[in-house]
N, C-alpha and C positions, 0 to 999 in steps of 0.2 A: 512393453515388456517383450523381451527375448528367448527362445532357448537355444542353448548353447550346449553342445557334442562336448561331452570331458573326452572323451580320445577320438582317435580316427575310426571310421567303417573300415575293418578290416575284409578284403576281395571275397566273394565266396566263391568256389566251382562252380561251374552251371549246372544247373538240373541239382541240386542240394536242398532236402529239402528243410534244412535246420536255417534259422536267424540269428540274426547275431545281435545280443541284448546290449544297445547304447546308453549309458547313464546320460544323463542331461540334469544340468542343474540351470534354477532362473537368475533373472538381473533383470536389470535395467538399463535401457537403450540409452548410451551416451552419442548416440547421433539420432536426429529427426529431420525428417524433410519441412517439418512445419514453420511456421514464421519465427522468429524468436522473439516479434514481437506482440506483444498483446495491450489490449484494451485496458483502462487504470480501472472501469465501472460499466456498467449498462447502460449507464445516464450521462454519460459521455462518448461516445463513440470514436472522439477526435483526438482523445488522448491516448496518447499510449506509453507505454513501458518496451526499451529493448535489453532482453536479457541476458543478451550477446554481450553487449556493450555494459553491462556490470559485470560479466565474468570477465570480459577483457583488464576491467577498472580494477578486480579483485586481484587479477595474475601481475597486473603491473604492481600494485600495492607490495603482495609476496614480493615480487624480485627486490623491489625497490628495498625491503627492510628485511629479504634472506631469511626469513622463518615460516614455519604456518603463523597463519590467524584464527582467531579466536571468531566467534559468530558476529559479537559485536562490533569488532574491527571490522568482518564482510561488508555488515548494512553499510558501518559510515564508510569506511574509505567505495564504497560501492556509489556513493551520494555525495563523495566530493570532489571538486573543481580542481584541485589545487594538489593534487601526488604526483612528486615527481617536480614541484617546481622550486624546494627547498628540504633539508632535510627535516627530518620526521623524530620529532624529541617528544616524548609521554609527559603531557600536563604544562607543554611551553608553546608548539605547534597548534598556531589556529585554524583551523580546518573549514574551508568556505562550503558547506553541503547546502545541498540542492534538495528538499524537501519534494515528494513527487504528489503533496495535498497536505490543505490544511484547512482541518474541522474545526469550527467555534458552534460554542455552544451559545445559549438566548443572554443570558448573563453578562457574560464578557462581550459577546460578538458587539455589541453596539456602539462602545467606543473605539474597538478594533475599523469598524466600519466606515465611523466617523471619521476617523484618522484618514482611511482611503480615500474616501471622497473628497476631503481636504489634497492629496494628493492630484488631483486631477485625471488620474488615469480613467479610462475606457471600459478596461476589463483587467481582471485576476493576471495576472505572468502562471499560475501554479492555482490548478482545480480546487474552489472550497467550495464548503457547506455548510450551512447553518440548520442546527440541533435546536428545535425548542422543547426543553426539558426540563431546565435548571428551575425554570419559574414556577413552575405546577410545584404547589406544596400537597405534600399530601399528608391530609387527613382522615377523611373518614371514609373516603375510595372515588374510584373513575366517575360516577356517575356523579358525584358533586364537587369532586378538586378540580377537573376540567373546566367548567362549565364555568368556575367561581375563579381560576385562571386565565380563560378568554375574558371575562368581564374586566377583572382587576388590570391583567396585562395589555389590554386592544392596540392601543398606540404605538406599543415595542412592539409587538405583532404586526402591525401593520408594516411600519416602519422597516423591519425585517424582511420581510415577503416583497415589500417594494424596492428595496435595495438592493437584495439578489435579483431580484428581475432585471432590475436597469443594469447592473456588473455581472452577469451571466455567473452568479452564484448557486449552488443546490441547496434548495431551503426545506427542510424538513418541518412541517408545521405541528402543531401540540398537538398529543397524541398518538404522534408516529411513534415513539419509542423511544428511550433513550439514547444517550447516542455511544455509551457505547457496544450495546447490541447492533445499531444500525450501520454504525463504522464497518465493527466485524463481521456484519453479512453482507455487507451493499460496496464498501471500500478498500479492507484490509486485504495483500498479497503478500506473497511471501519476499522477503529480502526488500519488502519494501523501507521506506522513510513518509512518514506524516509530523506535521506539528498540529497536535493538539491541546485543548487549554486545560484538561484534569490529567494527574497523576493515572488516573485508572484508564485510560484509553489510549 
């Protein structure tokens, strides 16, 4: 934050013993020495997000279609590949976005998984996470839906914990939280893009 003089210091005589009362009003610094870019999580160190390079992707978007944008224009045309390499028509324009993470939850993740592994690759292109959440049913509370969800689920559990380990995945194990408390405190940024597998996160 800044403050900023609404008008000039006007001279005073010397030896005067009167001041002269400057209003000042705040803001906000649209210049920083800082990086522009930043870390996507704590638990990644290696990833990062440049915010440079999505306000750049936002101003070309604007010129490109000569109006403001809406927020949700920001995120995607901020997350895609492809502005500027054809015109831009509402609901015909398929827009190639670049997702900057993508959480699966215990549920789905395993034939998501599966399908990877079929794929042969090494590791992720784009930071995930696997949520074990969906499976805990809950009944009668923590201390016997856990317990009685380790036992039922082991296999997917395992199965899960072993997969992100070999694919350099972040695995959230039962009990951590939901995910999406754990999204919103551990991975969500602002202007960001995630593909996640529930409507609510």
């Amino acid at each position: 934050m800044y403050l900023h003089a609404s008008r000039p210091l006007a001279r005073l005589s010397r030896g005067s013993p009167h001041t002269r009362h400057v209003g000042l009003r705040r803001g906000l610094a649209s210049v920083s020495s800082a990086s522009s870019k930043a870390r996507l999580s704590r638990f990644e160190t290696d990833h990062t997000i440049d915010y440079a390079d999505l306000m750049r992707r936002i101003e070309s978007s604007r010129k490109i279609l000569g109006r403001p944008l809406t927020y949700a224009e920001k995120v995607l045309f901020a997350h895609a590949d492809n502005i500027g390499d054809e015109p831009l028509h509402r609901g015909k324009t398929q827009l190639k976005i670049r997702p900057r993470r993508i959480a699966c939850q215990d549920a789905t993740a395993q034939m998501a998984i599966i399908q990877f592994m079929s794929a042969g690759l090494d590791s992720t292109a784009v930071p995930t996470t696997v949520h074990c959440d969906h499976l805990i049913v809950g009944r009668t509370g923590q201390d016997e839906d856990l317990p009685q969800a380790l036992s039922t689920h082991k296999e997917v559990y395992d199965f899960l914990s072993s997969a992100c380990k070999r694919y350099g995945m972040g695995f959230w194990k039962p009990g951590a939280g939901i995910i999406h408390q754990t999204v919103l405190e551990n991975y969500a940024f602002p202007g960001g893009m995630m593909v996640a597998p529930t409507r609510l996160t």
